[in-house]
PyMOL Python script that loads the backbone (N, CA, C, O; Angstrom):
from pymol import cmd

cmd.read_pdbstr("""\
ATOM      1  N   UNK A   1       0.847  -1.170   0.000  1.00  0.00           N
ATOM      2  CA  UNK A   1       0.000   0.000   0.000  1.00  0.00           C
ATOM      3  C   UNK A   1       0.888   1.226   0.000  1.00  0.00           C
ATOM      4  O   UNK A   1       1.693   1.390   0.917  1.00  0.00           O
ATOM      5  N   UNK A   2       0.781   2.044  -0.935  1.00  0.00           N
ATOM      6  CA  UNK A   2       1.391   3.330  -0.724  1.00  0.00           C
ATOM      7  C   UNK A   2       0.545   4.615  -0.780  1.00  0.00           C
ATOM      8  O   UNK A   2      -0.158   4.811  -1.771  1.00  0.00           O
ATOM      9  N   UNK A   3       0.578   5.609   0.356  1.00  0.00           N
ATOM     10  CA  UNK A   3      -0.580   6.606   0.412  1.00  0.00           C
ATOM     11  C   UNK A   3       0.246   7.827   1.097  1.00  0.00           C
ATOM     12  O   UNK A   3       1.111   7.993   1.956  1.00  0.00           O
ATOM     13  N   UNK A   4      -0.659   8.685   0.067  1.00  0.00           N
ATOM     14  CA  UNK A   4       0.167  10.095   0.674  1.00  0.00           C
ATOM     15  C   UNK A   4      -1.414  10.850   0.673  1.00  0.00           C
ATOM     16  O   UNK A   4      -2.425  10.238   0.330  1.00  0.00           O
ATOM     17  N   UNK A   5      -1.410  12.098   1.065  1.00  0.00           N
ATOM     18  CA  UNK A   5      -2.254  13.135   1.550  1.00  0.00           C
ATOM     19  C   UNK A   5      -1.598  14.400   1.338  1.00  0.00           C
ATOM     20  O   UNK A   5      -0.401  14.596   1.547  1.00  0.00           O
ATOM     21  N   UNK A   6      -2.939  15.778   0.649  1.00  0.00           N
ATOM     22  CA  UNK A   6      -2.109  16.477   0.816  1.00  0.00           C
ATOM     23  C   UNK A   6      -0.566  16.957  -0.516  1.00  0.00           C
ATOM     24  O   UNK A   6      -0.276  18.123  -0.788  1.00  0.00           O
ATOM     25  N   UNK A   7       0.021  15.945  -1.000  1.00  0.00           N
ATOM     26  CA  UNK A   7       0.681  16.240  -1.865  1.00  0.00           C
ATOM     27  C   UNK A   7       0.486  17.228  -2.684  1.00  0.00           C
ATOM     28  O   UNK A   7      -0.642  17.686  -2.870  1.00  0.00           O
ATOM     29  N   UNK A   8       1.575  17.695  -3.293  1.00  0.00           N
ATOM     30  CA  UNK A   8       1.987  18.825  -4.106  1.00  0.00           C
ATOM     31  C   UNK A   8       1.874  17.971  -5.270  1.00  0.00           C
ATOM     32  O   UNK A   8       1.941  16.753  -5.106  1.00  0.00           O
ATOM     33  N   UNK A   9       1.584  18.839  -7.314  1.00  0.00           N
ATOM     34  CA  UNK A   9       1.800  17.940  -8.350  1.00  0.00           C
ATOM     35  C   UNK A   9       3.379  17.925  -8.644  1.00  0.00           C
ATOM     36  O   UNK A   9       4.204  18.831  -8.525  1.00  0.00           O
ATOM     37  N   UNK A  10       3.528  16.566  -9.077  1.00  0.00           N
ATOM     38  CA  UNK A  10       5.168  16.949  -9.242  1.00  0.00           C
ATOM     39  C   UNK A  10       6.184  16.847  -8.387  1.00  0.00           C
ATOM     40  O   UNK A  10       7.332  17.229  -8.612  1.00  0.00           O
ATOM     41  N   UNK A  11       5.652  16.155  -7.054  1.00  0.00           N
ATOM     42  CA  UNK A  11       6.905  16.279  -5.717  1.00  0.00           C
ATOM     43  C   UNK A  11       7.376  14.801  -5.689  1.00  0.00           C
ATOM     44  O   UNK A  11       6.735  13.762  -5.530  1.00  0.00           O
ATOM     45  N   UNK A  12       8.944  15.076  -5.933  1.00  0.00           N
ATOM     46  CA  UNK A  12       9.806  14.149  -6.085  1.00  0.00           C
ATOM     47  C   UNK A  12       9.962  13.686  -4.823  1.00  0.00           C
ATOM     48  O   UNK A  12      10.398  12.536  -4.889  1.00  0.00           O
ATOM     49  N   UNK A  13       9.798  14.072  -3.608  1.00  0.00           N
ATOM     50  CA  UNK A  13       9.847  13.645  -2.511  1.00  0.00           C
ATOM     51  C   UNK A  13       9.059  12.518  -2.537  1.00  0.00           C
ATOM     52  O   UNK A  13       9.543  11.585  -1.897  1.00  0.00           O
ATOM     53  N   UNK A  14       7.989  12.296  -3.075  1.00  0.00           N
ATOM     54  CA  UNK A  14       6.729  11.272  -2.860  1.00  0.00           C
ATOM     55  C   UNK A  14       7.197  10.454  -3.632  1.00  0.00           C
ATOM     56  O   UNK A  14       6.902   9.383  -3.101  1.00  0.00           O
ATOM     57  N   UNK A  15       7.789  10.217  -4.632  1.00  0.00           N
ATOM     58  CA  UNK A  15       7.806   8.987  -5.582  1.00  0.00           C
ATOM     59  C   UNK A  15       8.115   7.801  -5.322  1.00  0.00           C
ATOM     60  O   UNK A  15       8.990   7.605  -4.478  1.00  0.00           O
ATOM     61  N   UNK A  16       7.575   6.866  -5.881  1.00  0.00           N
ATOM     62  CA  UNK A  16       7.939   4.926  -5.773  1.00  0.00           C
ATOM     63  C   UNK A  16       9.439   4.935  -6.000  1.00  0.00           C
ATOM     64  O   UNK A  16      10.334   5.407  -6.701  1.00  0.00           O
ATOM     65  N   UNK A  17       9.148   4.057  -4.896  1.00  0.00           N
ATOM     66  CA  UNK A  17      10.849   3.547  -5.310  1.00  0.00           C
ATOM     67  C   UNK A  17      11.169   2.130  -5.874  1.00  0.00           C
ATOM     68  O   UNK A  17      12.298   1.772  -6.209  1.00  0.00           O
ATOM     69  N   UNK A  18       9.886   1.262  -5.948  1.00  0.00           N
ATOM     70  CA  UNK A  18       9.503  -0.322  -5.973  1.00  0.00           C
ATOM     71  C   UNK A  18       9.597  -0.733  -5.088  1.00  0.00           C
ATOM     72  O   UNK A  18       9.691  -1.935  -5.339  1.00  0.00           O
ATOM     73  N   UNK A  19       9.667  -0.568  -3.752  1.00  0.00           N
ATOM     74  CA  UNK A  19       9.895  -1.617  -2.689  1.00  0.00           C
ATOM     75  C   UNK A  19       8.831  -1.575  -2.117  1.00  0.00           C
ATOM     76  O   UNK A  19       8.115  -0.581  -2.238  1.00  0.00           O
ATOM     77  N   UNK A  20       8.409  -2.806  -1.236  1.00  0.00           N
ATOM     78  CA  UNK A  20       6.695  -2.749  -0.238  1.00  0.00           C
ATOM     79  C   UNK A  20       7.287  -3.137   0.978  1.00  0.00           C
ATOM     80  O   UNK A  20       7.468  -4.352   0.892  1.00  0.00           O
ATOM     81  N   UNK A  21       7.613  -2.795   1.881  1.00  0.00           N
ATOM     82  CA  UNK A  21       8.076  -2.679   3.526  1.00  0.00           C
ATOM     83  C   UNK A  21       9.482  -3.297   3.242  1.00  0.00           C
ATOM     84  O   UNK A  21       9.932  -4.366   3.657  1.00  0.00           O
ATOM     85  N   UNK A  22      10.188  -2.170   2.264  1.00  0.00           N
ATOM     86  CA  UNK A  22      11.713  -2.155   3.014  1.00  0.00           C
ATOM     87  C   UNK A  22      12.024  -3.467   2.003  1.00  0.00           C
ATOM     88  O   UNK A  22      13.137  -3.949   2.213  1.00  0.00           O
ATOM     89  N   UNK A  23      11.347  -4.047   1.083  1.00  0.00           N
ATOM     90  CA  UNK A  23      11.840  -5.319  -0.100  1.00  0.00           C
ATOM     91  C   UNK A  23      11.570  -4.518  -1.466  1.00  0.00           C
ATOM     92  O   UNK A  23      10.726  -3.769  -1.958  1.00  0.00           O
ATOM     93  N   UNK A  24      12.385  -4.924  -1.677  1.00  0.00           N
ATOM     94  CA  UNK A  24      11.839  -4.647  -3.756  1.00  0.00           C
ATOM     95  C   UNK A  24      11.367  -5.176  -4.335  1.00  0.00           C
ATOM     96  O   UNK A  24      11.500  -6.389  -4.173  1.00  0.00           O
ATOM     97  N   UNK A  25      10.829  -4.891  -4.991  1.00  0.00           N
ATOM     98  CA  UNK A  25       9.494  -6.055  -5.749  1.00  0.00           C
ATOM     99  C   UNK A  25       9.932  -6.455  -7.192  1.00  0.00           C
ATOM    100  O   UNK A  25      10.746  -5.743  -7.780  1.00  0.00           O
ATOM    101  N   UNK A  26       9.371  -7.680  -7.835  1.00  0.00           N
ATOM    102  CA  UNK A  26       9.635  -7.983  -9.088  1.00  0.00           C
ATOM    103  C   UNK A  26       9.200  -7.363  -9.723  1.00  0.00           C
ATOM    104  O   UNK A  26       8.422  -6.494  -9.329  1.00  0.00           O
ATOM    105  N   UNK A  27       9.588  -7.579 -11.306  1.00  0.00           N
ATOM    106  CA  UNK A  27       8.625  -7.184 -12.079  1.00  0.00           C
ATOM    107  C   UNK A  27       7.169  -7.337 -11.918  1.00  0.00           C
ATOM    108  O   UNK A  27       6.693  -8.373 -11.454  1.00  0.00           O
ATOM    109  N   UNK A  28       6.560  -6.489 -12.231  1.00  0.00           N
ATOM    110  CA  UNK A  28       4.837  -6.584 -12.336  1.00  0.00           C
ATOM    111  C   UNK A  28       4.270  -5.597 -12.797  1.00  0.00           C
ATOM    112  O   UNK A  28       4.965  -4.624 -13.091  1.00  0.00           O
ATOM    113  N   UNK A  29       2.575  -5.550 -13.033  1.00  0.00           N
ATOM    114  CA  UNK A  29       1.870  -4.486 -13.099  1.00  0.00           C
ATOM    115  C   UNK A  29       1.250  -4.521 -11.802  1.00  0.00           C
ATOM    116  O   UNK A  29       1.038  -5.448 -11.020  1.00  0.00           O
ATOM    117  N   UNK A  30       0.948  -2.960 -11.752  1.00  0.00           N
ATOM    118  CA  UNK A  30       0.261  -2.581 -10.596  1.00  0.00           C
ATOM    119  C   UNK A  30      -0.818  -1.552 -10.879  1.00  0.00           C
ATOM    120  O   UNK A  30      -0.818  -0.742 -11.806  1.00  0.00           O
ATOM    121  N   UNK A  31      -1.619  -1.689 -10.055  1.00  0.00           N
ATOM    122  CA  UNK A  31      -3.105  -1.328 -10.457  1.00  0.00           C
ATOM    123  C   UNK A  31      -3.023  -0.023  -9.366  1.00  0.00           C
ATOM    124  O   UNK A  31      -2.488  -0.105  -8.260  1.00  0.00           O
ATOM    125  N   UNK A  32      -3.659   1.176  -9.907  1.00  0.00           N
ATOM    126  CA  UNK A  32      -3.649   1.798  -8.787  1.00  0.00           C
ATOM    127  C   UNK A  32      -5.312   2.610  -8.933  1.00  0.00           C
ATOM    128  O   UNK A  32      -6.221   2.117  -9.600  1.00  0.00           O
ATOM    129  N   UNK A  33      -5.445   4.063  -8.074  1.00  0.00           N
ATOM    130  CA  UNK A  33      -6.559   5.123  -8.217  1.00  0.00           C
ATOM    131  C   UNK A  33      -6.242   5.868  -7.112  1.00  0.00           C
ATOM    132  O   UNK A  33      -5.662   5.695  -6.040  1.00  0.00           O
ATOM    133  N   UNK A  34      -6.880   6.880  -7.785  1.00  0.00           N
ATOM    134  CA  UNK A  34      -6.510   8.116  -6.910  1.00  0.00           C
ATOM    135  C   UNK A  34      -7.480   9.081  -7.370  1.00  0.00           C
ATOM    136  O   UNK A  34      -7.754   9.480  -8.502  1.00  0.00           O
ATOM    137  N   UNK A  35      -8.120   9.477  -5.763  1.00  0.00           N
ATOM    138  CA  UNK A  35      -9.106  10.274  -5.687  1.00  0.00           C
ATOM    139  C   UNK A  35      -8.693  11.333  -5.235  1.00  0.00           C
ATOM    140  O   UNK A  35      -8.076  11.361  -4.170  1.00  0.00           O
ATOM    141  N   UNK A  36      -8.944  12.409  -5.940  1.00  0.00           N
ATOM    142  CA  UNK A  36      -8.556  13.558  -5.790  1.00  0.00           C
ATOM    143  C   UNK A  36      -9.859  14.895  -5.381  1.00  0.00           C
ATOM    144  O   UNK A  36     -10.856  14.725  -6.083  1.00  0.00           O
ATOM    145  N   UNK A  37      -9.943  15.688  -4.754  1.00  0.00           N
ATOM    146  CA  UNK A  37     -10.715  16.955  -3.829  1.00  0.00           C
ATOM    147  C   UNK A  37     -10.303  18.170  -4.311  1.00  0.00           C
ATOM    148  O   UNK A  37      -9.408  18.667  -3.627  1.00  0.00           O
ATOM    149  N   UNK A  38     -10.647  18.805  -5.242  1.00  0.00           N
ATOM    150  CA  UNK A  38     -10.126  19.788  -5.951  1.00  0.00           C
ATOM    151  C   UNK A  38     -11.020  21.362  -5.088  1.00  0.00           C
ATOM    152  O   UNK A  38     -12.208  21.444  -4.776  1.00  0.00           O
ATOM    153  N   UNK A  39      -9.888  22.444  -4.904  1.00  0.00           N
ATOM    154  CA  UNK A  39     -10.590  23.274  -3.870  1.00  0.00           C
ATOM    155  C   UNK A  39     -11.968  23.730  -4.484  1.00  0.00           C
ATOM    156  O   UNK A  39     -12.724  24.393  -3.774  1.00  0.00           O
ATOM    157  N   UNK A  40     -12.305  23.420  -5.697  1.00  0.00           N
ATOM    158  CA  UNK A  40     -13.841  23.591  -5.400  1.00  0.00           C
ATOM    159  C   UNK A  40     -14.966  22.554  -5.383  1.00  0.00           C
ATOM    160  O   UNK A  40     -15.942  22.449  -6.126  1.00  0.00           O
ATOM    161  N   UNK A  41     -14.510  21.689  -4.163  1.00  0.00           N
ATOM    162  CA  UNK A  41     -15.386  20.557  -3.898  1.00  0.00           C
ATOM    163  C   UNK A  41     -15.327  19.657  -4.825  1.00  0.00           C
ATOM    164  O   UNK A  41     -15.685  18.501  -4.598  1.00  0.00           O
ATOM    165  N   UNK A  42     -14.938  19.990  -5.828  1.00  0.00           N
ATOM    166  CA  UNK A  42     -15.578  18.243  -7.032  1.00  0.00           C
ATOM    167  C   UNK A  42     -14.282  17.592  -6.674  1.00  0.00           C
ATOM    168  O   UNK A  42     -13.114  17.979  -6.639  1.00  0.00           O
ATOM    169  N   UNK A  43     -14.881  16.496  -6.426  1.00  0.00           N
ATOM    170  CA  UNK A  43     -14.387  14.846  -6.417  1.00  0.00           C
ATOM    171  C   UNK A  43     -14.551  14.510  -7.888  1.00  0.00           C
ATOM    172  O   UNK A  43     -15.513  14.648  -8.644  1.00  0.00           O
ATOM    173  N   UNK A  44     -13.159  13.960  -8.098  1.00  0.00           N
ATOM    174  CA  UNK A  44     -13.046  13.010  -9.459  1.00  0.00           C
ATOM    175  C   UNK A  44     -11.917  11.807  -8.841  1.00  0.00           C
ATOM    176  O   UNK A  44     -11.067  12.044  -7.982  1.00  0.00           O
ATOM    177  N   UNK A  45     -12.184  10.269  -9.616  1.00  0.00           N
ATOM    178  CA  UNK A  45     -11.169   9.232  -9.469  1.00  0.00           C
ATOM    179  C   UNK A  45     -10.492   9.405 -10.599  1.00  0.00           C
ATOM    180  O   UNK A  45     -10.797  10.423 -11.220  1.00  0.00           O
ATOM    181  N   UNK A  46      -9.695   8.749 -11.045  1.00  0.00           N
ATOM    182  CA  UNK A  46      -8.373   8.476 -11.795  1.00  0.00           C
ATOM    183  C   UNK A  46      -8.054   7.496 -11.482  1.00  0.00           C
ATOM    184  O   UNK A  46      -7.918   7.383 -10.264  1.00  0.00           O
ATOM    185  N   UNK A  47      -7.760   6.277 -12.317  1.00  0.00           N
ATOM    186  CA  UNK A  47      -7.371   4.948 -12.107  1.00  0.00           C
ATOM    187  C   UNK A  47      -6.266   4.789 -13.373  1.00  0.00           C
ATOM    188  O   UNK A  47      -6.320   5.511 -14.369  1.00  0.00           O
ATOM    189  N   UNK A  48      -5.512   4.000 -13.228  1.00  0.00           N
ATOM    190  CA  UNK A  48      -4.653   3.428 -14.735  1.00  0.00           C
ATOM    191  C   UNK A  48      -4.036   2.495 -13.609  1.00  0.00           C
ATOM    192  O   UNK A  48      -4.578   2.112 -12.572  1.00  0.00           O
ATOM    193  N   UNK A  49      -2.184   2.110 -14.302  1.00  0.00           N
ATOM    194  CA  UNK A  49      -1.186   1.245 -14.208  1.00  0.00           C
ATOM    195  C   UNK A  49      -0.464   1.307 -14.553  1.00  0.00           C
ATOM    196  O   UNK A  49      -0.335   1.788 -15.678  1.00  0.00           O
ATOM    197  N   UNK A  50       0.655   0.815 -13.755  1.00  0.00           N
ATOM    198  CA  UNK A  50       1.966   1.058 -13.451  1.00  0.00           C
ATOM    199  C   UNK A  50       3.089  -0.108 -13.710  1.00  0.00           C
ATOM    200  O   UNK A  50       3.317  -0.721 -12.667  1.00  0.00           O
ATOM    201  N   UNK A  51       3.670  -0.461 -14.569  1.00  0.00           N
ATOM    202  CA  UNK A  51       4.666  -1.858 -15.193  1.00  0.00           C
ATOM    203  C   UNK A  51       6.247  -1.524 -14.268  1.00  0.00           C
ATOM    204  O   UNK A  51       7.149  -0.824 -14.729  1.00  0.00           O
ATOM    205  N   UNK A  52       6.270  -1.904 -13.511  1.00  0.00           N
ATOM    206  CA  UNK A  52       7.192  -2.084 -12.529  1.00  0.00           C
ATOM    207  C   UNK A  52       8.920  -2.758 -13.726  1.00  0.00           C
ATOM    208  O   UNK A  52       8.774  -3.841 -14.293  1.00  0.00           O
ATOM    209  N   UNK A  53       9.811  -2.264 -13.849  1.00  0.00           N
ATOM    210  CA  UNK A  53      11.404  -3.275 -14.532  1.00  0.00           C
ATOM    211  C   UNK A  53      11.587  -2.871 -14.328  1.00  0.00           C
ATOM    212  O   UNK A  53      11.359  -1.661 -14.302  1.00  0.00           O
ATOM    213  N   UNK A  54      12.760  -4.088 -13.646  1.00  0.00           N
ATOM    214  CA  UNK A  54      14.120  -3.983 -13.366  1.00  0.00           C
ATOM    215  C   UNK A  54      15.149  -4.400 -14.078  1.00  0.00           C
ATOM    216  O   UNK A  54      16.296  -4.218 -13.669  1.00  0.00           O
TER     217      UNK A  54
END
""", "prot")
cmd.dss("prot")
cmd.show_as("cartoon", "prot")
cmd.util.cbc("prot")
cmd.orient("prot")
């Protein structure tokens, strides 16, 4: 699970690194979504995927 709050667009601080508690992961796809609160109230999701190589 990876979750942030709050984020800035564009902050390199937040980015994947591939690992899930401190392991690196294989290759894979990964499914994600992200709901976003835009300051004038509207809610929209966003879903796609993410192809993980090493």
């Amino acid at each position: 699970m990876y979750r942030y709050h709050d984020i800035k667009p564009n902050d390199r601080a937040v980015d994947w690194d591939g690992s899930h508690r401190g392991q690196l992961l294989n290759a894979a796809v990964f499914v994600w979504f992200l709901e976003v609160e835009f300051v004038d109230g509207e809610v929209r999701v966003f879903e796609g995927d993410v192809v993980l190589v090493r």
